[in-house]
C-alpha positions as CSV (number, residue, x, y, z in Angstrom):
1,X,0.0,0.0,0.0
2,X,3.2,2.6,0.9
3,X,4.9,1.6,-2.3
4,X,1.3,2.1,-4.3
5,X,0.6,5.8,-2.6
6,X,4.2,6.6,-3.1
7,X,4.2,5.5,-6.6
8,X,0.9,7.8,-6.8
9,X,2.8,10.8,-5.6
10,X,5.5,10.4,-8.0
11,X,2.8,10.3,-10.8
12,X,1.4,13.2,-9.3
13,X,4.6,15.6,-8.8
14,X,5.7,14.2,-12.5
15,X,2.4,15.1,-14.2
16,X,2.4,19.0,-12.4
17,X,6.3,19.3,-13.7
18,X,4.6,18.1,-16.9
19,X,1.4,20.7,-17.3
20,X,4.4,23.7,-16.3
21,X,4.8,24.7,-19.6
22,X,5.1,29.4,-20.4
23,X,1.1,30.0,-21.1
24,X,1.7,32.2,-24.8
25,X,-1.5,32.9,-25.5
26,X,-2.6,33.9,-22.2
27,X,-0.4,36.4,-22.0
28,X,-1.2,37.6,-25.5
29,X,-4.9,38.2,-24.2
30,X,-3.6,40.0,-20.8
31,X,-1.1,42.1,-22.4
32,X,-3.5,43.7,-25.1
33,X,-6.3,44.0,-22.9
34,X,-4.4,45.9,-20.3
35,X,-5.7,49.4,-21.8
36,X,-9.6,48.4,-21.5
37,X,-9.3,46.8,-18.1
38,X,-9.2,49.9,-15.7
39,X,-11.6,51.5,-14.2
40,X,-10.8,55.1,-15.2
41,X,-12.8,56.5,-12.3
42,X,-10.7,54.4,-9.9
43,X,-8.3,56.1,-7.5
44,X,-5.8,53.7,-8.7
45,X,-5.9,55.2,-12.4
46,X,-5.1,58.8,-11.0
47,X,-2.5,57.3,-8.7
48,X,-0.5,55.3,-11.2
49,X,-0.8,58.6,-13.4
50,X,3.1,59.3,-13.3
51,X,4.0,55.3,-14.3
52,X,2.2,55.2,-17.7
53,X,5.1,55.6,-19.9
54,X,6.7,53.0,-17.4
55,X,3.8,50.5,-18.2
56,X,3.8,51.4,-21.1
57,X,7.6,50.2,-22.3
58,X,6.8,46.9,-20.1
59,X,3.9,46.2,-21.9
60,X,5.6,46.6,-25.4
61,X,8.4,44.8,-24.2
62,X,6.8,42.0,-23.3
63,X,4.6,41.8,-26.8
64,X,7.6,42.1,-28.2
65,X,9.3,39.3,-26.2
66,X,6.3,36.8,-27.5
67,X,6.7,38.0,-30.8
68,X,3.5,39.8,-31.1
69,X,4.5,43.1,-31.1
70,X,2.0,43.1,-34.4
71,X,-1.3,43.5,-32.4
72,X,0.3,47.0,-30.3
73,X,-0.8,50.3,-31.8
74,X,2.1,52.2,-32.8
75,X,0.4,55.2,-34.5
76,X,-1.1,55.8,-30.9
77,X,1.7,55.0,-29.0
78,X,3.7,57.7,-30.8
79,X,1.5,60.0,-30.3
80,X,1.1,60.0,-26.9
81,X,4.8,59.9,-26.4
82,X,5.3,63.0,-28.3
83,X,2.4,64.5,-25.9
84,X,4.7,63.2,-23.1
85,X,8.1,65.3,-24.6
86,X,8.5,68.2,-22.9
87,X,9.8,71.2,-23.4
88,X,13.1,70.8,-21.2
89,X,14.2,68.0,-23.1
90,X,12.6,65.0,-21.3
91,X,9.6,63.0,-21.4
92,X,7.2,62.8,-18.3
93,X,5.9,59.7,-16.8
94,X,2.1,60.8,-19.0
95,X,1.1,63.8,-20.3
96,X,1.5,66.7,-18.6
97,X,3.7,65.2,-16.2
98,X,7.2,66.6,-14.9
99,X,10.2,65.3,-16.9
100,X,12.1,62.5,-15.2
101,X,15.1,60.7,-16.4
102,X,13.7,57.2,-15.7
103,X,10.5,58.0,-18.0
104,X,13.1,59.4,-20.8
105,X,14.7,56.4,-20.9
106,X,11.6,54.3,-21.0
107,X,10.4,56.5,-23.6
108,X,13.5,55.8,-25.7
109,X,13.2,51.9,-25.4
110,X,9.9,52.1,-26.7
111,X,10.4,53.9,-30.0
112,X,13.2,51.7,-30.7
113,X,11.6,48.5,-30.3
114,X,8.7,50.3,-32.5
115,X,11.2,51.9,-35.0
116,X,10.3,55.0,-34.5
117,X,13.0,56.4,-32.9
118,X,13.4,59.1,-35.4
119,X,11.0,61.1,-33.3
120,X,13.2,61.2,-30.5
121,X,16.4,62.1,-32.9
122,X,15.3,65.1,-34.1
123,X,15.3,66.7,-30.7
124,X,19.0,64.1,-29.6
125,X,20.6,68.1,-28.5
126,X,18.0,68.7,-26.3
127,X,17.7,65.7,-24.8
128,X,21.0,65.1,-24.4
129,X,21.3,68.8,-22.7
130,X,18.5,67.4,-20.4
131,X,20.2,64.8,-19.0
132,X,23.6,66.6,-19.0
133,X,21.5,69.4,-16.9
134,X,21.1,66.2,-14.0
135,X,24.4,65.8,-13.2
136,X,25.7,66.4,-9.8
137,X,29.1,67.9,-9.1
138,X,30.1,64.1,-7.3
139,X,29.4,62.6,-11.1
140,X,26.0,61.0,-9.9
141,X,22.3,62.2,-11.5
142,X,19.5,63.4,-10.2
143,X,16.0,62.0,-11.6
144,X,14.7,64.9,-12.3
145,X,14.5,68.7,-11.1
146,X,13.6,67.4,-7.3
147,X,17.2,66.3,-7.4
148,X,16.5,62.9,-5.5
149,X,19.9,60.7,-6.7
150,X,20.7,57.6,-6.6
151,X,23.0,54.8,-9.0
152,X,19.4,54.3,-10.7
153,X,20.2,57.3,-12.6
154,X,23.6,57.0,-13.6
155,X,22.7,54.1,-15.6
156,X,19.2,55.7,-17.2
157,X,21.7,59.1,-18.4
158,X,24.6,56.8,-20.2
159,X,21.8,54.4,-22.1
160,X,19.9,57.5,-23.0
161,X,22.7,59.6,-24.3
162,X,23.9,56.2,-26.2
163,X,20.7,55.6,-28.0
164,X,20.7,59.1,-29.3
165,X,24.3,59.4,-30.0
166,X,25.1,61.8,-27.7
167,X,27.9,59.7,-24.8
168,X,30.5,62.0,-25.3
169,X,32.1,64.9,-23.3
170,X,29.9,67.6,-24.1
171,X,27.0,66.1,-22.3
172,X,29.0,64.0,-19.2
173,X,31.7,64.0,-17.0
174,X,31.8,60.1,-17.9
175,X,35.4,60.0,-15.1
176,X,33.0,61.3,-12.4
177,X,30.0,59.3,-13.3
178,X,32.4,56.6,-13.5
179,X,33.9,57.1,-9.7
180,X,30.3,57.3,-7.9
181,X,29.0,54.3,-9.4
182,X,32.3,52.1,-8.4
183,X,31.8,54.1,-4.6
184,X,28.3,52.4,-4.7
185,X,30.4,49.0,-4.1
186,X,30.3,47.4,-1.1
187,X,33.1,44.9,0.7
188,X,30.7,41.6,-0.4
189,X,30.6,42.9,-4.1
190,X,27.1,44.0,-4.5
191,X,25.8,47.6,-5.2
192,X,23.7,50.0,-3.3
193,X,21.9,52.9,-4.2
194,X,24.2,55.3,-2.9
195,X,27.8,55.0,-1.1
196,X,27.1,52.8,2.1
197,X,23.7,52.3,0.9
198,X,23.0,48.2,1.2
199,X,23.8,45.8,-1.9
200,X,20.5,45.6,-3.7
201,X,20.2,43.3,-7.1
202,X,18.4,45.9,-8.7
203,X,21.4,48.5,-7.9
204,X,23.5,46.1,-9.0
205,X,21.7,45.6,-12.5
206,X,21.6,49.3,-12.8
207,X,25.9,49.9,-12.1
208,X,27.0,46.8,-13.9
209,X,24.7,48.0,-16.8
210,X,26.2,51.5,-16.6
211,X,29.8,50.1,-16.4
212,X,28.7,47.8,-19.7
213,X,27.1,50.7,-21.6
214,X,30.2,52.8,-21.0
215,X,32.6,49.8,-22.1
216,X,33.6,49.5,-18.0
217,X,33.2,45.7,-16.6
218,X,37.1,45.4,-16.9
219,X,36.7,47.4,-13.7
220,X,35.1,44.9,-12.2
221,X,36.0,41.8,-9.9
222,X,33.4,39.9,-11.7
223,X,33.9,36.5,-9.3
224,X,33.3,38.8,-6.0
225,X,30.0,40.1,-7.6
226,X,28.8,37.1,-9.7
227,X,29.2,34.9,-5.9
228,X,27.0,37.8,-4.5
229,X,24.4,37.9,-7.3
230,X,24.4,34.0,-6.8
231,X,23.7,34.0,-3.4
232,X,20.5,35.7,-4.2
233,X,18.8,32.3,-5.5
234,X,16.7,31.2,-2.7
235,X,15.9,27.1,-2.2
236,X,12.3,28.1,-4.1
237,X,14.4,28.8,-7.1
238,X,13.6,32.3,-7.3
239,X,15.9,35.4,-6.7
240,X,15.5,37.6,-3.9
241,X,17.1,41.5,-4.0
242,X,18.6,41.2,-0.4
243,X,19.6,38.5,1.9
244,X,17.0,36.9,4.1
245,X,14.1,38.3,1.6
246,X,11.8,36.4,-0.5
247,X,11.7,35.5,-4.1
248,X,10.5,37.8,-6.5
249,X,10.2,37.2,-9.9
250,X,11.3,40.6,-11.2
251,X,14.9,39.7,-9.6
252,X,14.8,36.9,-12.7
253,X,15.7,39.6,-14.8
254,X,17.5,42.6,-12.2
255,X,20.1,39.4,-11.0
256,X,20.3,37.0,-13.8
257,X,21.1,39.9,-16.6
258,X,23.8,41.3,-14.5
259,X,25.1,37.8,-14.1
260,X,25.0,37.8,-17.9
261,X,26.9,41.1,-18.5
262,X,29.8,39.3,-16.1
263,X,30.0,36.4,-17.6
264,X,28.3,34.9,-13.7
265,X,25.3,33.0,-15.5
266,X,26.9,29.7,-14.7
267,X,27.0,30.2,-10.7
268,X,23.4,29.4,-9.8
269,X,20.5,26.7,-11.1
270,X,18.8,27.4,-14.2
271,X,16.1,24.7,-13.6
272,X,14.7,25.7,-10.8
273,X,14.9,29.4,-11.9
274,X,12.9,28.4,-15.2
275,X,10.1,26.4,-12.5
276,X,9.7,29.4,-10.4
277,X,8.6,32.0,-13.3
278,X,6.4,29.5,-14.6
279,X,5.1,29.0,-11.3
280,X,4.3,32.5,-10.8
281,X,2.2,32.4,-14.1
282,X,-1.5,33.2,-14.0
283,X,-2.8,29.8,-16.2
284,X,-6.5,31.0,-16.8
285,X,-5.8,34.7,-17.0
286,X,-2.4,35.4,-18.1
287,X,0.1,37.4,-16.5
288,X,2.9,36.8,-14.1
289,X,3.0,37.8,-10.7
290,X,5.7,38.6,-8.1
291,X,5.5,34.8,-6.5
292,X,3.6,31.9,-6.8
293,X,-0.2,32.3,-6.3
294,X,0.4,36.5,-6.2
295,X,-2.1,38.6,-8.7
296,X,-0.3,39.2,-11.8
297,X,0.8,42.4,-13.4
298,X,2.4,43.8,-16.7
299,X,5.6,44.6,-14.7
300,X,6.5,41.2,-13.2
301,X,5.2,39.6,-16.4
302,X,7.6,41.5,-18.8
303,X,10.5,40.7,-16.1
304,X,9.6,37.2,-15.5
305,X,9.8,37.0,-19.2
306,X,13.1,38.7,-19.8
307,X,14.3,35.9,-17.1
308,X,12.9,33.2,-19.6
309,X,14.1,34.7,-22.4
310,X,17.8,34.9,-20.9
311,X,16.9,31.6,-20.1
312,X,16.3,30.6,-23.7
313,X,13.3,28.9,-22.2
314,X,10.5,28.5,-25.3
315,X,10.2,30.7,-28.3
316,X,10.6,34.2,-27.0
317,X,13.3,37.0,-28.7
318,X,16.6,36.6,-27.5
319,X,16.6,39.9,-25.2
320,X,20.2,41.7,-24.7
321,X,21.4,41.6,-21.1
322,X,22.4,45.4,-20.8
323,X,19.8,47.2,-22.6
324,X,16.4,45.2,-21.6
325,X,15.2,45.1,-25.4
326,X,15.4,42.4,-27.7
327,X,19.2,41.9,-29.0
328,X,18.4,41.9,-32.5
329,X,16.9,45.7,-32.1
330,X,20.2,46.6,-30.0
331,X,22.0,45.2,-33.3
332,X,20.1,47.7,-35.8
333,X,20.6,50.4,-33.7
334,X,24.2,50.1,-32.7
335,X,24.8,47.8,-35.8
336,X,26.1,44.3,-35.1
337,X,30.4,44.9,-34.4
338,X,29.3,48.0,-31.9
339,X,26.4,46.6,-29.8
340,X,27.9,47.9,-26.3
């Protein structure tokens, strides 16, 4: 009878392994529903005003990650990211909103991966002038004219001025920019968010993608780090940001692409990685939430794609460690021999 209900239980655990599969048309219908779903008289759609340009990149990232980029409306997407451009330079987070640095470079990612990024081009001086206006005297960047600063910034200034062919001295003190991201180390090889801030995986994605994007890593000890970033995989498979956290699936992309940039991506277990994203899938809905069970949304769906994608987990674009878009777009932009 124990060898029958033990056999049963292997069935059992085989056939869930089995029916774990990435649900593509599920997330086709969530992600181009996303825009008739809200409840424009909710508190919530006022609230999240300042993050539509944010959602909005996520969402086309993640269409574009499935391959479907096809059923987005680009005509309307251009338009209201022109209506977001402001005068200063730099886009706000919707229209009408204040410019901000991390809504500029959202902005950016989603004309490229729309090829469109011609509207962005004509104005490259400006923009370019915007971001060199955020600069502190220490080489960090403010996000915007409230002057909060942190290493988020130094790497949203660097990809911006790259795409627009702008990373040159005119617009940044690229030495100083250099020095306060390396004094966001710590002693376990992790980043914080400012010198002596706590090692963060998201800080770290943000000054090992600033150090790639400015042709840096040699500065690097990439073992110290990559052990760091390893450590992060908890025994549910899953990353977590900080030690002693839970998983989260958007530290699938945060984690895992910095390992990537380093040349890390061996040090942890790509199995269990791949069963916790698709774990965290919503099967009759679509979407992917934070952790198993958790409500989706288009954030941790686009991230928890990005992991699979890195992955090379079922047929998604291969997307580029550094920039967050698919490689083949960093390729046309930068052309193929000068993709950094």
């Amino acid at each position: 009878m124990a060898d029958q209900e033990n056999k049963q239980e292997k069935g059992d655990s085989e056939k869930k392994e089995k029916e774990l599969k990435l649900c593509y048309d599920k997330h086709l219908d969530y992600l181009t529903n996303l825009d008739k779903t809200k409840d424009k008289n909710s508190i919530g759609f006022f609230t999240n005003e300042h993050l539509k340009v944010s959602a909005l990149f996520w969402g086309v990232g993640a269409l574009n990650l499935i391959k479907h980029l096809d059923k987005h409306d680009i005509e309307k997407t251009e338009k209201f990211l022109s209506e977001c451009f402001n005068s200063d330079g730099g886009f706000g987070g919707s229209i009408g909103q204040d410019s901000h640095i991390v809504s500029t470079h959202y902005a950016l990612l989603v004309l490229i991966q729309l090829n469109k990024l011609d509207m962005a081009l004509k104005n490259k001086e400006k923009i370019a002038n915007y971001v060199k206006s955020l600069q502190n005297k220490d080489g960090s960047f403010k996000g915007d004219t409230y002057a909060e600063t942190d290493s988020r910034f130094s790497y949203n200034a660097v990809s911006i001025l790259k795409f627009i062919g702008c990373l040159n001295e005119q617009f940044i003190d690229l030495k100083k920019a250099t020095e306060y991201v390396l004094s966001c180390q710590n002693f376990d090889g992790g980043f914080g968010a400012i010198p002596g801030a706590e090692s963060h995986g998201a800080y770290c994605f943000c000054c090992i993608g600033f150090l790639s994007v400015t042709d840096q890593l040699n500065l690097l000890d990439k073992v110290q780090t990559g052990k760091w970033l390893a450590e992060r995989q908890t025994h549910l498979g899953g990353f977590n940001g900080r030690p002693e956290k839970l998983p989260d699936v958007c530290y699938s992309w945060w984690v895992l692409s910095s390992m990537f940039m380093i040349g890390t991506e061996s040090f942890f277990e790509k199995n269990l990685l791949i069963k916790f994203i698709l774990e965290c899938q919503d099967d009759e809905l679509g979407g992917i939430g934070d952790r198993p069970g958790n409500c989706h949304d288009v954030f941790h769906t686009f991230f928890g794609l990005c992991g699979l994608s890195l992955l090379k987990y079922g047929n998604l674009r291969m997307i580029d460690p550094t920039y967050a878009i698919p490689k083949d777009d960093v390729e046309k932009l930068f052309g193929t021999n000068n993709n950094k």
